[in-house]
Structure formats: structure tokens, C-alpha cells
DRENDO-1510 file (C-alpha; in Angstrom, 1 decimal, always signed):
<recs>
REC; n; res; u; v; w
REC; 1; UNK; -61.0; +106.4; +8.7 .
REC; 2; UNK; -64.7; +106.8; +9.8 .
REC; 3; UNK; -67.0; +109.6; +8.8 .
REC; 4; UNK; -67.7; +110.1; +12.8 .
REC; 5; UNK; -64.1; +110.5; +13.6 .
REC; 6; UNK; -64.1; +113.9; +13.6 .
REC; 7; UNK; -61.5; +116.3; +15.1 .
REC; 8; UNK; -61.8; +120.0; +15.9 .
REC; 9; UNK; -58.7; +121.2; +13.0 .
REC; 10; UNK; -57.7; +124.5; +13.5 .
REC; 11; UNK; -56.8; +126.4; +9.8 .
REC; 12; UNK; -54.7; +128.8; +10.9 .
REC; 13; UNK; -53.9; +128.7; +14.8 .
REC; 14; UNK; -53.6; +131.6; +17.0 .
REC; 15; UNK; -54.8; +130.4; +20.0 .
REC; 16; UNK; -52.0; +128.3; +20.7 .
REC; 17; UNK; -49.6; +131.3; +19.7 .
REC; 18; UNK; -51.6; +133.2; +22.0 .
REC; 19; UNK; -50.7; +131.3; +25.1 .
REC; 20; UNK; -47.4; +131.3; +24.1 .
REC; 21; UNK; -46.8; +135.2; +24.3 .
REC; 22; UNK; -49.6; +135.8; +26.5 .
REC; 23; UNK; -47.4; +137.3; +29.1 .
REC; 24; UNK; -45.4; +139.4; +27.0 .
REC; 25; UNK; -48.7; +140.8; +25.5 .
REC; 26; UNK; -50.4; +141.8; +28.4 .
REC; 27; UNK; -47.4; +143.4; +29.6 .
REC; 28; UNK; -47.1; +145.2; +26.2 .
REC; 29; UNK; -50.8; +146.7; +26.3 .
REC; 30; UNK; -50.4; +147.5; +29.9 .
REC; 31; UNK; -47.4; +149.8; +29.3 .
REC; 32; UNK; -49.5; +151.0; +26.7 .
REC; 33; UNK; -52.7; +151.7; +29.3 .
REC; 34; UNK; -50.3; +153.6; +31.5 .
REC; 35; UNK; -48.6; +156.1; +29.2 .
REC; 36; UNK; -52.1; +156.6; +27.4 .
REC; 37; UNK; -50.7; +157.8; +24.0 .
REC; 38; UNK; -52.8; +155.6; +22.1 .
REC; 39; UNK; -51.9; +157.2; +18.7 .
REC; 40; UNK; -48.8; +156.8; +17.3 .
REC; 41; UNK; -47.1; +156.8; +20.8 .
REC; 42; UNK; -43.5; +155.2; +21.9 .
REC; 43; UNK; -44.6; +151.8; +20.6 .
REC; 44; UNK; -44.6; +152.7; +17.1 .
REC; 45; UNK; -41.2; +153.9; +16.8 .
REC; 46; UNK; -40.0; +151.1; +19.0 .
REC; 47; UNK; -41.4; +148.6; +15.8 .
REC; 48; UNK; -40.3; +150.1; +13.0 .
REC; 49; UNK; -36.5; +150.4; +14.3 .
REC; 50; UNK; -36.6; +146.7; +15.1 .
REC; 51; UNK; -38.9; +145.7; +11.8 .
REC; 52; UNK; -36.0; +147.9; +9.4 .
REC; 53; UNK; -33.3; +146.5; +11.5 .
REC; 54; UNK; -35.0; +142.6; +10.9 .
REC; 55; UNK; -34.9; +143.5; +7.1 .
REC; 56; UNK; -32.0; +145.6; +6.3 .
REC; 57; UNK; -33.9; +148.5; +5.0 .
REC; 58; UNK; -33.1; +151.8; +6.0 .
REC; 59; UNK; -36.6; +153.0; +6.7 .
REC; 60; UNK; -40.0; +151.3; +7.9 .
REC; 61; UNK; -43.0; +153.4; +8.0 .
REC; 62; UNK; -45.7; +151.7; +9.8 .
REC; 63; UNK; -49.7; +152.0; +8.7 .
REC; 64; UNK; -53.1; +151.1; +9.3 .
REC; 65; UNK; -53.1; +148.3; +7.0 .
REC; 66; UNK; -51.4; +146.4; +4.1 .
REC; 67; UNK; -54.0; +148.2; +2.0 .
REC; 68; UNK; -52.8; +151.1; +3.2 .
REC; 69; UNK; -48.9; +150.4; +2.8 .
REC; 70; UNK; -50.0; +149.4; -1.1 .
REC; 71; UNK; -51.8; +153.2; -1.4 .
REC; 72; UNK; -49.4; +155.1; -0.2 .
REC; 73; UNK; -46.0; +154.6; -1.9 .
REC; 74; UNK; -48.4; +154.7; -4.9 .
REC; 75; UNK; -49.7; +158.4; -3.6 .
REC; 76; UNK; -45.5; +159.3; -3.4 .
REC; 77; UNK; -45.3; +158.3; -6.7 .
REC; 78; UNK; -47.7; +160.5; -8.1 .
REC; 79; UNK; -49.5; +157.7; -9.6 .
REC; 80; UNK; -52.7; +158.4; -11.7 .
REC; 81; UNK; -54.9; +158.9; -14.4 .
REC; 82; UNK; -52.6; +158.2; -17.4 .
REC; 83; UNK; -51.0; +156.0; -15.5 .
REC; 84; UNK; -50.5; +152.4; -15.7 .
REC; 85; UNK; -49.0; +149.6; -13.3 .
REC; 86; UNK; -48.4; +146.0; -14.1 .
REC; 87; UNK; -48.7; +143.6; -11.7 .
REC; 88; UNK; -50.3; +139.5; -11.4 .
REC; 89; UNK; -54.0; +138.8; -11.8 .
REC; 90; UNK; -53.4; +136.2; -9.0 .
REC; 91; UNK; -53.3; +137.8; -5.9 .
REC; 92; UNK; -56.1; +139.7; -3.3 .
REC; 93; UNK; -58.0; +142.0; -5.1 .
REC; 94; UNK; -55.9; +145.3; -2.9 .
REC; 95; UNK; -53.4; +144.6; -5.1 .
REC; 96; UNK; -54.5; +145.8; -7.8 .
REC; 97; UNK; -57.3; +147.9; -6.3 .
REC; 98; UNK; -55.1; +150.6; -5.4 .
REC; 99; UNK; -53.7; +151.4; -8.5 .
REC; 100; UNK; -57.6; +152.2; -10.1 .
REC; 101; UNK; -58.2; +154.1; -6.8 .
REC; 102; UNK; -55.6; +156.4; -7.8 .
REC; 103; UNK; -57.4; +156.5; -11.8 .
REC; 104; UNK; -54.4; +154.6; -12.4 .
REC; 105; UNK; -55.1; +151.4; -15.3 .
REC; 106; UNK; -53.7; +148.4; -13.4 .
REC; 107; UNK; -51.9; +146.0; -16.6 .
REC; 108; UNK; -52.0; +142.4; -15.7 .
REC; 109; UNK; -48.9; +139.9; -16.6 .
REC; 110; UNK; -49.4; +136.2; -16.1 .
REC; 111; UNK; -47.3; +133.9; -13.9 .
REC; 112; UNK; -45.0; +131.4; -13.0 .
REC; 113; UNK; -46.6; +128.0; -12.9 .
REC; 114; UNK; -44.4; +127.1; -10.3 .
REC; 115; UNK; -43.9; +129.6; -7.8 .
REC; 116; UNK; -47.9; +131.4; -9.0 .
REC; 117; UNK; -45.6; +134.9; -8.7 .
REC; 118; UNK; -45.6; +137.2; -11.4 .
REC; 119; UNK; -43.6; +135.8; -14.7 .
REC; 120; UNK; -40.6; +138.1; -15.5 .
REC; 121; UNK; -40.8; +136.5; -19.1 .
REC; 122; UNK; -44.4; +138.4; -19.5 .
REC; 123; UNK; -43.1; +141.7; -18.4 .
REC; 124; UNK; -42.4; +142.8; -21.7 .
REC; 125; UNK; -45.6; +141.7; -23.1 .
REC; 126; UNK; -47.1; +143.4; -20.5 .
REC; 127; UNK; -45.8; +146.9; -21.1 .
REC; 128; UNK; -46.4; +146.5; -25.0 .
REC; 129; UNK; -50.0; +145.8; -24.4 .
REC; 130; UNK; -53.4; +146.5; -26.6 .
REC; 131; UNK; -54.2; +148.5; -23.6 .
REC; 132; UNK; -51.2; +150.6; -23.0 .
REC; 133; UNK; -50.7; +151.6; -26.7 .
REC; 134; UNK; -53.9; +152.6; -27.8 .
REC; 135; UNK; -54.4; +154.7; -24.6 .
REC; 136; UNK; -51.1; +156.1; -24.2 .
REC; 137; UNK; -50.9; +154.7; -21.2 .
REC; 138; UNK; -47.5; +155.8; -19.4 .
REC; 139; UNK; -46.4; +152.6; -17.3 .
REC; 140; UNK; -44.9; +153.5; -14.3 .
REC; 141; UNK; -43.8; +150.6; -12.1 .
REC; 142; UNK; -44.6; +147.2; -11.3 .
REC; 143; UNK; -46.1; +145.5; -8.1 .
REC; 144; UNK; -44.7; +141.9; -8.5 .
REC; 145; UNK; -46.7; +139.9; -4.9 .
REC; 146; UNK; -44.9; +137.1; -3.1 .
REC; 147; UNK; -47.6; +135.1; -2.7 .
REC; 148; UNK; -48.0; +132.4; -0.2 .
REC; 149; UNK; -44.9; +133.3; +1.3 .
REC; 150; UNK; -42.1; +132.9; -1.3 .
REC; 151; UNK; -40.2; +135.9; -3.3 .
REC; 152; UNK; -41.0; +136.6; -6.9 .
REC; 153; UNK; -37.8; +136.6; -9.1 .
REC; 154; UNK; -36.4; +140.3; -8.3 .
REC; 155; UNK; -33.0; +139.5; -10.2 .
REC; 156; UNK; -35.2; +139.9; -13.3 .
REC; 157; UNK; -37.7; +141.5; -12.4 .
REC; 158; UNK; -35.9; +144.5; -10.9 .
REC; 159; UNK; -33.2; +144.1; -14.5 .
REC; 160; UNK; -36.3; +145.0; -16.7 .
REC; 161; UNK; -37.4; +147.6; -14.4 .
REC; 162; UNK; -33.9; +149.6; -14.5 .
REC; 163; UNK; -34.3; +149.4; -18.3 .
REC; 164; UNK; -37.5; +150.9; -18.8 .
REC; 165; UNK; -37.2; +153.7; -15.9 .
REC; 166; UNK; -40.0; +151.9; -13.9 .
REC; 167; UNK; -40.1; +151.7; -10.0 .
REC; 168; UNK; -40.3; +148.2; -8.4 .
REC; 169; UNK; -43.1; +147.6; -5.5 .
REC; 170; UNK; -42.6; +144.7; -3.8 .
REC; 171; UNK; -46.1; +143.5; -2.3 .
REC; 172; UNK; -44.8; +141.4; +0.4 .
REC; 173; UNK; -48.2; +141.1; +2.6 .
REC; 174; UNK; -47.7; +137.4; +2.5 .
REC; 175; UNK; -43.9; +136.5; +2.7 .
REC; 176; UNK; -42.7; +138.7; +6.0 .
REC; 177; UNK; -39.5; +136.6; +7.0 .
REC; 178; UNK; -38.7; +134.7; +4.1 .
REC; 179; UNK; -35.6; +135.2; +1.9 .
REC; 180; UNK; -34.5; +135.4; -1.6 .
REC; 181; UNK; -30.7; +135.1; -2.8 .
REC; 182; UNK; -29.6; +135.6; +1.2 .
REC; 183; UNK; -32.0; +139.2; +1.7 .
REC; 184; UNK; -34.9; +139.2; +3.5 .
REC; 185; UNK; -38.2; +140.3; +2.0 .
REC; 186; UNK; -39.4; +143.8; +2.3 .
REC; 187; UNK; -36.0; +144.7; +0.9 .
REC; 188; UNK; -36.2; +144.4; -2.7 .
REC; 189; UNK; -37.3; +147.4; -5.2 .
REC; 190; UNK; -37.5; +150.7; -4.3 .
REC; 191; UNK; -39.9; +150.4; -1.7 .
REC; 192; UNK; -42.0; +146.9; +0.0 .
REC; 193; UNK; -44.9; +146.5; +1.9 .
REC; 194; UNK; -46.5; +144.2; +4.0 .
REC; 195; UNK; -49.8; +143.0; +5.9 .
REC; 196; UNK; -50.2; +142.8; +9.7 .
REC; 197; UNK; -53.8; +141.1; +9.0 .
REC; 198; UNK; -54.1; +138.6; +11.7 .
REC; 199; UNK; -53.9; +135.5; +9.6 .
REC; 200; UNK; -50.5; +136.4; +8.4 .
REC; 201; UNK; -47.4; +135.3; +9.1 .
REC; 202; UNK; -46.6; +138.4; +10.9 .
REC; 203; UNK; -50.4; +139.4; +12.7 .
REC; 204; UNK; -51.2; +141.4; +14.8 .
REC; 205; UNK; -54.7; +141.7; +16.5 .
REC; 206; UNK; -56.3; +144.0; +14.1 .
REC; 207; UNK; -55.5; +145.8; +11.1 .
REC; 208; UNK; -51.9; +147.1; +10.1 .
REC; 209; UNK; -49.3; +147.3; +7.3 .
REC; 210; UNK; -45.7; +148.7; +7.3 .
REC; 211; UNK; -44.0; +149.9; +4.4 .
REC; 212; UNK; -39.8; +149.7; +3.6 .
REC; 213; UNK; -37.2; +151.7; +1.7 .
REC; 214; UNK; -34.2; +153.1; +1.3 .
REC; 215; UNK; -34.8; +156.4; -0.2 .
REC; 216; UNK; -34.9; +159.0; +2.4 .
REC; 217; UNK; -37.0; +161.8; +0.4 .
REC; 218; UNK; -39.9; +158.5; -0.1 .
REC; 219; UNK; -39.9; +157.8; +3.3 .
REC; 220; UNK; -40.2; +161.7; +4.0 .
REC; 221; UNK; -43.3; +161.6; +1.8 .
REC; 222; UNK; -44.7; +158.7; +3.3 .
REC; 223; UNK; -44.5; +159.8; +6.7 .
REC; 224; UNK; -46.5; +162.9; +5.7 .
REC; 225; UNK; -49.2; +160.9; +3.7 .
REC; 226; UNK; -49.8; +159.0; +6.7 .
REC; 227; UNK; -51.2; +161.7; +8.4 .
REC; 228; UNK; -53.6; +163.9; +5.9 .
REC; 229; UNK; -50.4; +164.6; +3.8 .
REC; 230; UNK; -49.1; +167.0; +7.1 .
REC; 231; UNK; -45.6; +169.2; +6.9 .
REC; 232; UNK; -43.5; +170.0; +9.9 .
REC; 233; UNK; -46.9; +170.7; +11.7 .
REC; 234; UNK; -50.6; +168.8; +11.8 .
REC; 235; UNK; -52.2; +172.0; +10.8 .
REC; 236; UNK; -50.0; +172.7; +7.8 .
REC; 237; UNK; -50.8; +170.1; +5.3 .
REC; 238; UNK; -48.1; +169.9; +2.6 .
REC; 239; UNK; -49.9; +167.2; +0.2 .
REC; 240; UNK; -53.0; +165.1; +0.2 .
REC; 241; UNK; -52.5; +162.6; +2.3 .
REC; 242; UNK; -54.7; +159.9; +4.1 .
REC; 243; UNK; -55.8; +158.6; +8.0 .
REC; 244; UNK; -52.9; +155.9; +7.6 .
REC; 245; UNK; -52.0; +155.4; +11.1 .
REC; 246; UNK; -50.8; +151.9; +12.9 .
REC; 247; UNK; -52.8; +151.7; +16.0 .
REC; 248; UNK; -50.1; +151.3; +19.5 .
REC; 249; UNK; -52.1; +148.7; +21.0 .
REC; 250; UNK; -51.4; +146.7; +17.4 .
REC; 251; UNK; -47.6; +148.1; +17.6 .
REC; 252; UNK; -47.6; +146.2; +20.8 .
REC; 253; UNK; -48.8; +143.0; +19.6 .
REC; 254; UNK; -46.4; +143.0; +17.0 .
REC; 255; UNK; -43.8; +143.6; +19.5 .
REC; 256; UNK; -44.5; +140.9; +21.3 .
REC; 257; UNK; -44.8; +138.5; +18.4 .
REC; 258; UNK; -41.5; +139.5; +17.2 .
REC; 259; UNK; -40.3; +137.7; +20.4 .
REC; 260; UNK; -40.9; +134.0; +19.0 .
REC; 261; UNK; -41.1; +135.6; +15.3 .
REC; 262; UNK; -38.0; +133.9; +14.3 .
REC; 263; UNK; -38.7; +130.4; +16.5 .
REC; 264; UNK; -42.1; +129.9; +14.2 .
REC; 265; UNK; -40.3; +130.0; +10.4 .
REC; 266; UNK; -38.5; +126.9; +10.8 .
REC; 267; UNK; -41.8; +125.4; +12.4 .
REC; 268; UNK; -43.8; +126.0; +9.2 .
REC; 269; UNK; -40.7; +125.0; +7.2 .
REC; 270; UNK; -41.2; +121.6; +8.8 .
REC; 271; UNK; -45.0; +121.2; +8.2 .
REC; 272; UNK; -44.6; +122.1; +4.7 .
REC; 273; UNK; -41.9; +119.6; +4.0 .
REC; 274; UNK; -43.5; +116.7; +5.8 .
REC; 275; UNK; -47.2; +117.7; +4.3 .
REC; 276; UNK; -44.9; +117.6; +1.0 .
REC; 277; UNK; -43.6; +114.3; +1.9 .
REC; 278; UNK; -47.2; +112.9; +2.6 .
REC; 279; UNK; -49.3; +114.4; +0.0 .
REC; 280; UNK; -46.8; +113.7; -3.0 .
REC; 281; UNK; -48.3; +111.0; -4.5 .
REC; 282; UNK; -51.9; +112.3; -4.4 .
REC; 283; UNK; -51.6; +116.2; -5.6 .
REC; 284; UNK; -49.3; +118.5; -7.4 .
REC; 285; UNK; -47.6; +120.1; -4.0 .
REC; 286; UNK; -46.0; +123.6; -3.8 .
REC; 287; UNK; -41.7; +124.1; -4.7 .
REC; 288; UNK; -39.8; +126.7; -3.2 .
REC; 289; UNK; -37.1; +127.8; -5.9 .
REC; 290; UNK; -33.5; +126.7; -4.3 .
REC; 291; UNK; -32.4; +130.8; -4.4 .
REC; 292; UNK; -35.6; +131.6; -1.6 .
REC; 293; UNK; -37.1; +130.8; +1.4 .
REC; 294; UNK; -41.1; +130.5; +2.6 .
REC; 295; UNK; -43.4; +131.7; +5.4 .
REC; 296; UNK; -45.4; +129.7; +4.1 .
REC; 297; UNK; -48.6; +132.1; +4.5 .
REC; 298; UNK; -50.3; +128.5; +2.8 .
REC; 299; UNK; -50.1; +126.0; +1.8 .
REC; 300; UNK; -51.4; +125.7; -1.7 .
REC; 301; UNK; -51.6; +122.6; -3.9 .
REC; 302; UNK; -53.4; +121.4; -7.2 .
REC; 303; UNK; -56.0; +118.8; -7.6 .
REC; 304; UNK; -57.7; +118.0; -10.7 .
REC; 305; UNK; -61.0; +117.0; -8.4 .
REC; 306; UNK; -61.0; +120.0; -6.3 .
REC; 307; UNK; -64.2; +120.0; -5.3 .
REC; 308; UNK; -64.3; +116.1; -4.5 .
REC; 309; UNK; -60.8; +116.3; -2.5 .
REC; 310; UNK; -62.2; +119.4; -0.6 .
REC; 311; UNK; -65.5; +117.9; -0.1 .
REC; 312; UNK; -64.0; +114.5; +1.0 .
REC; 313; UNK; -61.5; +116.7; +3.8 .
REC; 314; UNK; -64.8; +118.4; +4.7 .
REC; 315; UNK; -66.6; +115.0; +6.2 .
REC; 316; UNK; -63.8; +115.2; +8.4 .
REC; 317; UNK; -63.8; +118.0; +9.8 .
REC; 318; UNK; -60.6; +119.1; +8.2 .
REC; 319; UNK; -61.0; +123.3; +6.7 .
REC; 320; UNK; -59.8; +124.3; +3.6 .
REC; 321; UNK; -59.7; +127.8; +1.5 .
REC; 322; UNK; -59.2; +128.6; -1.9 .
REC; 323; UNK; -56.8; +130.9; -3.0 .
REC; 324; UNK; -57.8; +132.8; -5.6 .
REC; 325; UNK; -61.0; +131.0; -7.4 .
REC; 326; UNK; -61.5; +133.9; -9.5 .
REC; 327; UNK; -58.3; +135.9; -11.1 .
REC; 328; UNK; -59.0; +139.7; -11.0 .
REC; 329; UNK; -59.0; +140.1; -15.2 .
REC; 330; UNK; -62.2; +138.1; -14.9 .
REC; 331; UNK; -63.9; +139.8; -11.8 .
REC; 332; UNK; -66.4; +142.1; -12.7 .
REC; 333; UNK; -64.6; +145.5; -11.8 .
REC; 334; UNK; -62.4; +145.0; -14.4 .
REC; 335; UNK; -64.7; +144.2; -17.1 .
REC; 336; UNK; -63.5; +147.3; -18.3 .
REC; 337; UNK; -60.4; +146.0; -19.1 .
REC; 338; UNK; -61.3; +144.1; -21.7 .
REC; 339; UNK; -59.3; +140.9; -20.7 .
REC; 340; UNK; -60.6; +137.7; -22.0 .
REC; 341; UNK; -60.9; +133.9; -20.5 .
REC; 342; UNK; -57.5; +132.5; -21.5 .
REC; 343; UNK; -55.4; +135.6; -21.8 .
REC; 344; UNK; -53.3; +134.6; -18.9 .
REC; 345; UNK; -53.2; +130.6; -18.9 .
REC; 346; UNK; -51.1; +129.8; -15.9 .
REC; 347; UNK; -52.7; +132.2; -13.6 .
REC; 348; UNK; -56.4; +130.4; -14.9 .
REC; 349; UNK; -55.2; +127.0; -14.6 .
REC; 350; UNK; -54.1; +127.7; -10.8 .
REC; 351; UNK; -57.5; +129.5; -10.2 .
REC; 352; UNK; -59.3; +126.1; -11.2 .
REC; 353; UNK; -57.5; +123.8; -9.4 .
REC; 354; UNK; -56.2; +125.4; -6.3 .
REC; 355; UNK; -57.0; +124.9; -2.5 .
REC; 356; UNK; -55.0; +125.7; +1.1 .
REC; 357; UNK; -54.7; +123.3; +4.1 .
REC; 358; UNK; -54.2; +124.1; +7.7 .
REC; 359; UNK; -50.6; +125.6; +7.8 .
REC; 360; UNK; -49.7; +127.6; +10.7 .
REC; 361; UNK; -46.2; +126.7; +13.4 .
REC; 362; UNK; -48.0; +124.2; +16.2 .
REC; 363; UNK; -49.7; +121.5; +13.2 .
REC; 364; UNK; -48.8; +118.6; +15.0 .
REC; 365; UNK; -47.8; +114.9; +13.8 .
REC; 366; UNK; -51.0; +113.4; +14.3 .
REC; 367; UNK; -53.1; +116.4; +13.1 .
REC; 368; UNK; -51.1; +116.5; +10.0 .
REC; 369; UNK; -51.8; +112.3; +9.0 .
REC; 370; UNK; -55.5; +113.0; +9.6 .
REC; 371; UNK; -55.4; +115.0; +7.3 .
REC; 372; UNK; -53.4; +113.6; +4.7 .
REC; 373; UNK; -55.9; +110.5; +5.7 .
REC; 374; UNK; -58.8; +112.3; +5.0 .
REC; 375; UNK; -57.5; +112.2; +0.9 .
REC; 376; UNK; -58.3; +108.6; +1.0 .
</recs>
């Protein structure tokens, strides 16, 4: 393949989804125009009936962003200084973020070279820490992540939080739609969150995040959190709360993407396993345990010359990303920590040697062997 042949590669397309709901999404923000209740009006209830109803939970409490959905189960809690949270070092940095927002000590746990979720066998290890003993740190849940699109190992994880009195936060910001042992995500631990960030599975055309359990006195908490911590009216204020609102023009969009919602997850399932097919005998390629499904948020794999693969897909035009070159125990906010190079292995060695094609429903044939041509 020549240098000049290059084609216009799309990493994640939503033009093409676009055109596809177009109709139905124009319609949705013109019914939004006319009634003119552009904060929380009809819209928002409208999406989380149908979003609970898509994952069997009892209650979904729609936000302003994922960021927001990871803050404010956290707030219910009661989470904060004293407090400790295990989750992965290999995940976005909101992940962890929220906890120290709250003066909370996030505890890292490394993961599962296979799936890169958090590693139930680490969990004990974990809440044993250096960190936790000589503070006194009372651990009070874990966040496991889903990352890429695929369920961490609830059965376990779930298990070790029953025997240690801990609440289970599922971060599901990546994996919207996908399934573990026959239950979609968003349903496992005491309460889930996910991401409406454009690029995900699920996007809508801003920022948004929805939240899922089913406790009724959490969701009652939530509910008020989302709006400056407000009781039975907005002018008496029950809590401290937060501006955590999901904007009705986004509600829309999300309405109308729940139209072809189900249509796209066996379109990714396809690129993945022919991309899998292709690529097999030139990088370590991603495996889906056989108890789950994917999104497929990405599509990760492992080279051990990332830089010369990337750079050889880049002469041809073909995008790439790198998720995550830089675990959180090592970023310089949590210094503090004390966590060292080589305290969590797996989660290192998948920083190093990472990278993400183009993965999104409409990857065509063709597109997809220029790619895998572009390996050489």
C-alpha cells in the first residue's frame, strides 16, 4: 500500500449515525422548542422510565454528566474525609477524582490482564493496605469500571463486598448495553452509573450521565442532590447538594438514539470479531470473558512497538488513541499517595503497550483491511 493512498478514516463515526436518526432528532428537539421547558421538562422522565426499563433497575436518575453520576451516589453515601474507596488505576481520571473531591483517599487495586478491569484477587490486598492501616482509613465501597465496554467480575467482586459491609459502585460510563451472566449493565451493586459523553456508546450531543438502583431511599437522595440538595420544595434545601441536571434537549437526543440503540451492539460485535480475525497474528487483541458481552467503547490491543505500529497507521491516514498512557498512581495528583512504579504490574504493562482503532457500528469491509493493511 502506498504512502499517498490515503483515506479520510473516521475514529469514532457520528456522522453517519447522524443521518440515520436525523429525522427522529429533529422531531425530538422540536417538541422540545414548543413546550419550552428546557430544564428538566417531560423529556427527562420520558428517558429514565425507558433507560430503567432497558436495564432492569428500579430507578434511573438522570444528570449532567457521568462525572456527575460518579459524585453523587458518593455524596448519598456520605463519603469523606476518613474515608477510603478502592477502585483501578486504569481508568479516566473522574474515576477516581471524585472520591478525593469528597476528602475521601481513593485506594488503588490492580487488574485483570485480560479483561484491564479491576482484579477481584487484589481486593483484599487492597483493603489491607500501608495506606489504609496507618491512617485508619475506614474503606467504604468499591468503584470497579467496565472499561472498554465489558463487565468487571461482579460475582466476586460484589461476594467480597457483602463480607466486609462495603457498597459496590459500578462505573459503567463505558459498557451501556452490554451484559454479564444474562443482566445488563448498570444493574449490578447497589447503585451504576454511566456517561452520555458523545463518543460513547450511548451519546448524546453534549454532556450527560444517569445513575441506577434499586434502593428507593438512594434514589430519594439522589434526586435531591441533583438539585442543590432540595426537599419537597426548591427553596427548602434538605442536604448539600449540586447543579446536577440532564439538559431536555440532551434527553431528546438520547431518545432518539435509543431508537437504533439496540440495531448498533451487534454492528460493533461484528467489527470487533473480524478486526480480531485480521489483526491476530500481528498484536495481542482484546477477549471478552464467555459469561459477558461488549459495547465495545474500543477497541484496545497490545503491541510491543507501539509507537512504530501507531506511527506506521498514521502515514495512512488511519487515527488512533491511547487508552490510558499514564495510570492514575503515577499522575502527579496522587503523588501523595505514595504509590511507586511497579506497584500494580498489569495495569503498567497495559499503560505501555496499549492503543485504540476506529471502532464505532458503520466500519465497513474495506475501511476495516486498510487498516489492518496499514500494520504491514
Amino acid at each position: 500500500m502506498s504512502t499517498t493512498d490515503v483515506r479520510n478514516i473516521q475514529f469514532i463515526d457520528l456522522k453517519t449515525q447522524q443521518a440515520r436518526i436525523r429525522e427522529s432528532v429533529e422531531a425530538r428537539i422540536q417538541k422540545v422548542l414548543d413546550h419550552g421547558r428546557y430544564i428538566m421538562g417531560p423529556e427527562i422522565k420520558e428517558v429514565e422510565a425507558l433507560l430503567a426499563d432497558y436495564t432492569g433497575t428500579k430507578h434511573c436518575i438522570t444528570c449532567a454528566s457521568g462525572t456527575d453520576a460518579l459524585l453523587m451516589p458518593l455524596m448519598a453515601y456520605g463519603v469523606g474525609p476518613g474515608d477510603a474507596v478502592i477502585t483501578t488505576p486504569f481508568t479516566f481520571f473522574s474515576t477516581a477524582e471524585m472520591i478525593s473531591l469528597l476528602g475521601a483517599t481513593p485506594i488503588f487495586c490492580d487488574i485483570d490482564p485480560v479483561t484491564y478491569n479491576i482484579d477481584p484477587a487484589g481486593l483484599e490486598k487492597a483493603l489491607n493496605s500501608p495506606k489504609v492501616r496507618e491512617e485508619g482509613l475506614n474503606v467504604r465501597g468499591i468503584i470497579p469500571v467496565d472499561l472498554f465496554g465489558q463487565s468487571a467480575d461482579y460475582t466476586e467482586i460484589e461476594a467480597f463486598a457483602k463480607a466486609h459491609n462495603l457498597f459496590v459502585m459500578e462505573d459503567a460510563a463505558q459498557s451501556f448495553g452490554a451484559e454479564y451472566q444474562g443482566r445488563k449493565l448498570c444493574s449490578f451493586g447497589d447503585v451504576a452509573t454511566t456517561s452520555f459523553f458523545p463518543a460513547k456508546p450511548l451519546g448524546c450531543y453534549g454532556d450527560g450521565g444517569a445513575i441506577f438502583t434499586d434502593d428507593d431511599e438512594l434514589a430519594e437522595k439522589l434526586v435531591s442532590i441533583r438539585v442543590h440538595g432540595k426537599g419537597h420544595h426548591k427553596y427548602d434545601n434538605i442536604r448539600i447538594g449540586i447543579n446536577g441536571r440532564f439538559d431536555t434537549m440532551q434527553a431528546a437526543v438520547i431518545l432518539a438514539k435509543m431508537e437504533i440503540f439496540d440495531d448498533e451492539i451487534p454492528l460493533r460485535d461484528r467489527v470487533a470479531a473480524r478486526y480480531n480475525q485480521l489483526l491476530a497474528d500481528k498484536v495481542k487483541t482484546p477477549v471478552v470473558k464467555d459469561d459477558r458481552t461488549s459495547v465495545w467503547a474500543q477497541y484496545c490491543i497490545l503491541s510491543d512497538d507501539r509507537e512504530g505500529t501507531i506511527s506506521r497507521l498514521k502515514e495512512h491516514g488511519v487515527p488512533t488513541a491511547i487508552y490510558y498512557p499514564l495510570p492514575l498512581h503515577l499522575q502527579t495528583a496522587y503523588r501523595y499517595l505514595g504509590y511507586q512504579k511497579g506497584d500494580f504490574p498489569n495495569c503498567e504493562y497495559a499503560a505501555d503497550h496499549i492503543f485504540s482503532l476506529p471502532m464505532h457500528p458503520y466500519l465497513d469491509e474495506e475501511t476495516q483491511d486498510y487498516i489492518v493493511a496499514a500494520f504491514g
